[in-house]
N, C-alpha and C positions, 0 to 999 in steps of 0.2 A: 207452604210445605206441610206435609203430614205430620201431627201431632205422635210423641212416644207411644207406639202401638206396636202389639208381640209381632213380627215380621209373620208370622204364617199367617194372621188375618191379613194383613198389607196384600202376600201374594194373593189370596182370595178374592180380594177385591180387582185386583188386574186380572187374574183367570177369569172371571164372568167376563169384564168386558173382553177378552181377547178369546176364547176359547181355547189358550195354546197349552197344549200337554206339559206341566211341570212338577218338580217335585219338593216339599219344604223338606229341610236337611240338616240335622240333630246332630251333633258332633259335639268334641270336647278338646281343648289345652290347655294341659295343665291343672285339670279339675276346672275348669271353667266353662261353662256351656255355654256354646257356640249354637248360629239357628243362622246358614245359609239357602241357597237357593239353585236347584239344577233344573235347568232344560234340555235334553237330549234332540239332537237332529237324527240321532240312530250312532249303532255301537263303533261304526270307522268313521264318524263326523271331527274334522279338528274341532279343537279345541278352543275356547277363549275364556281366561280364569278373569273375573271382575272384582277389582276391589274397589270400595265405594268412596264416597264422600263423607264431610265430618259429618252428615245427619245420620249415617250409619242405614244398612240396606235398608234402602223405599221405594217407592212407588217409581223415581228416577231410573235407580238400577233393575228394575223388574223392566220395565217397558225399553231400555237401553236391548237387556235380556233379547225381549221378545223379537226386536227389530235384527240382532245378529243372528238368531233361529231362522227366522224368515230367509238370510240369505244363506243357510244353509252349517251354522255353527251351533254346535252344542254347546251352553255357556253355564258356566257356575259360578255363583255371585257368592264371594266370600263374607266373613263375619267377622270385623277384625276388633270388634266392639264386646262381644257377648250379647247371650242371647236377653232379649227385655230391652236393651239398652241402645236405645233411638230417640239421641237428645234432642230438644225443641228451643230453648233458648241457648245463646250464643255465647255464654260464661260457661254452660256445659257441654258445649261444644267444644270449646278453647281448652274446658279441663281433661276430657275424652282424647282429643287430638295430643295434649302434651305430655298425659303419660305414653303413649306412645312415642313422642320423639324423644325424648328422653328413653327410652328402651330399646333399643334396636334391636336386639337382639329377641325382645318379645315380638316386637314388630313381624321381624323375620319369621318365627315361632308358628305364630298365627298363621300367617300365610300359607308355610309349610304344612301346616292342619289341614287346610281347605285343598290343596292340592291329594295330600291322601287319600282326603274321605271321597276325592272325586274320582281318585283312580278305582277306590275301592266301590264307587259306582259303577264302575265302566267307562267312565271318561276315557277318553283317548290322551293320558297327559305329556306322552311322548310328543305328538303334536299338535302344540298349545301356543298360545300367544298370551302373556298377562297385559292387561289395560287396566287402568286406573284415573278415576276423574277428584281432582281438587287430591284430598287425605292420599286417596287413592294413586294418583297419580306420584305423591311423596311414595308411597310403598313401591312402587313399581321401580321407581330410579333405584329405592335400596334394595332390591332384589336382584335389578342388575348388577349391582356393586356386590352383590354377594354371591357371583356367580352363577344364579340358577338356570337351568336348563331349559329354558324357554326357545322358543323360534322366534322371540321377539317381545317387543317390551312398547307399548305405548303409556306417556303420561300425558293428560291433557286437561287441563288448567292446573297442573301440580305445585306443589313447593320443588325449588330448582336448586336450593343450597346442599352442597356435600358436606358429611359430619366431618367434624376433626378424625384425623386418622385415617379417615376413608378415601379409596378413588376409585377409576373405571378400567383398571390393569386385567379384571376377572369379568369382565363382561364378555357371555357367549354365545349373544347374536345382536341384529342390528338392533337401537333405538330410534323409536320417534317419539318427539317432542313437539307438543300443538299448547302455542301461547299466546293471549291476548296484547295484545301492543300497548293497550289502553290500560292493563292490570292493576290496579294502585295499590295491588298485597304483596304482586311480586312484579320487582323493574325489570328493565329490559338488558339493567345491569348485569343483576343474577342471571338473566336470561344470556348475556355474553357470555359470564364468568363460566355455566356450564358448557355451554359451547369452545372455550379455552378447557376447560379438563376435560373435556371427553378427546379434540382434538390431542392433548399431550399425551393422554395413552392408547391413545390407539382404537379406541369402541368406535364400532362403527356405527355412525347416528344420520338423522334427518332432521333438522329442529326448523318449523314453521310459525312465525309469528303473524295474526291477522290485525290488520287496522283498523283500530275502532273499535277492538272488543276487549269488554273487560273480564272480571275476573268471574269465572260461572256462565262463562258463553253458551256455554251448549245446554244448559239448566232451562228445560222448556217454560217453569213458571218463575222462575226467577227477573226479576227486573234487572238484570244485566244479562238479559238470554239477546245472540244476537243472530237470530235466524240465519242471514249471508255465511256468518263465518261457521254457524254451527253445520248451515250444508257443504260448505269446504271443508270442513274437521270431519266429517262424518262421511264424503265419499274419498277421503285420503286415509281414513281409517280403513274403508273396506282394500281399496287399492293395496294398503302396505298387508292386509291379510292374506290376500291372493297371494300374493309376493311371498312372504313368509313360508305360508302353512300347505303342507302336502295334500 
């Protein structure tokens, strides 16, 4: 994985290799500076808002980015970290990730940021889909739980537990859920259990679990990347886009 590096050189290094028109993205909540990432496909391109994983936007979500451009989405990779802050061992990663779970309501916050500063680009955020991979994929489920006006919500290798107090009564469009069978972070328990509350209230959902794969499946350098499932995760993602978005 890429070493803590200011995310505008990270984008830099993928724009050479790909040539794709993007833009680094300065924002703030709270007093806290925020440095995400927009790609426009042009000004009536849906939408798809990215929030990242616990290493916070890399090189992973730039080239995620590039490949939903390509099919035709303008995509903004959110900052749910601040900007600088792109941890590389895994105690700062676990301390990054848990002030956020402990905070929901920052959680939410953040997100809510990235979405503005996008509309206030020209994003199209009327029709949008939010996705989320691992951290990512946790923020996505609480954004559905917090009713946001998405056309849809993908999490995929996310955290799958609901806080206390929370359910899926205010979700306002369908979910999909893409999970490793094989996970050892998170069972196929959890994996039931949100499939029992989404069914009891009503969210309309899709939850796919693939055999054999673990936890960071679709992580192309990752040593739990599993190519099969990551081409099934990745042409069920487009699938439910189509679907979704106008």
């Amino acid at each position: 994985m890429l070493k803590t590096i200011a995310t505008g050189f990270v984008a830099a290094l993928w724009l050479l290799a790909s040539a794709v028109s993007a833009e680094t993205v300065r924002y703030s909540y709270q007093g806290q500076a925020l440095e995400g990432f927009y790609l426009s496909a042009g000004e009536k391109a849906p939408l798809v808002m990215l929030i990242h994983d616990w290493d916070g936007p890399t090189g992973y979500e730039f080239r995620r980015a590039e490949m939903l451009k390509e099919q035709g989405y303008s995509v903004f990779v959110a900052d749910i970290y601040g900007a600088g802050i792109r941890p590389v061992e895994v105690a700062d990663k676990r301390h990054h990730t848990g002030e956020l779970y402990r905070d929901r309501n920052r959680m939410r916050g953040l997100i809510n940021a990235a979405l503005q500063k996008a509309a206030e680009l020209g994003a199209n955020t009327d029709n949008s889909v939010m996705i989320g991979y691992c951290l990512g994929g946790t923020a996505v489920l609480e954004m559905a739980r917090a009713g946001s006006p998405m056309q849809g919500f993908v999490a995929i290798h996310g955290g799958l537990g609901t806080p206390a107090g929370q359910d899926y009564s205010n979700v306002k469009a369908d979910i999909l859920v893409q999970h490793g069978a094989a996970d050892a972070n998170i069972s196929m328990a959890e994996f039931a259990a949100l499939s029992q509350a989404l069914e009891q209230d009503g969210a309309p959902n899709e939850m796919i679990s693939y055999g054999g794969a673990q936890h960071s499946f679709t992580k192309f350098d990752n040593p739990k990347y599993h190519p099969e499932a990551d081409k099934k995760s990745w042409q069920r993602l487009l699938g439910f886009l189509q679907s979704q978005l106008r």
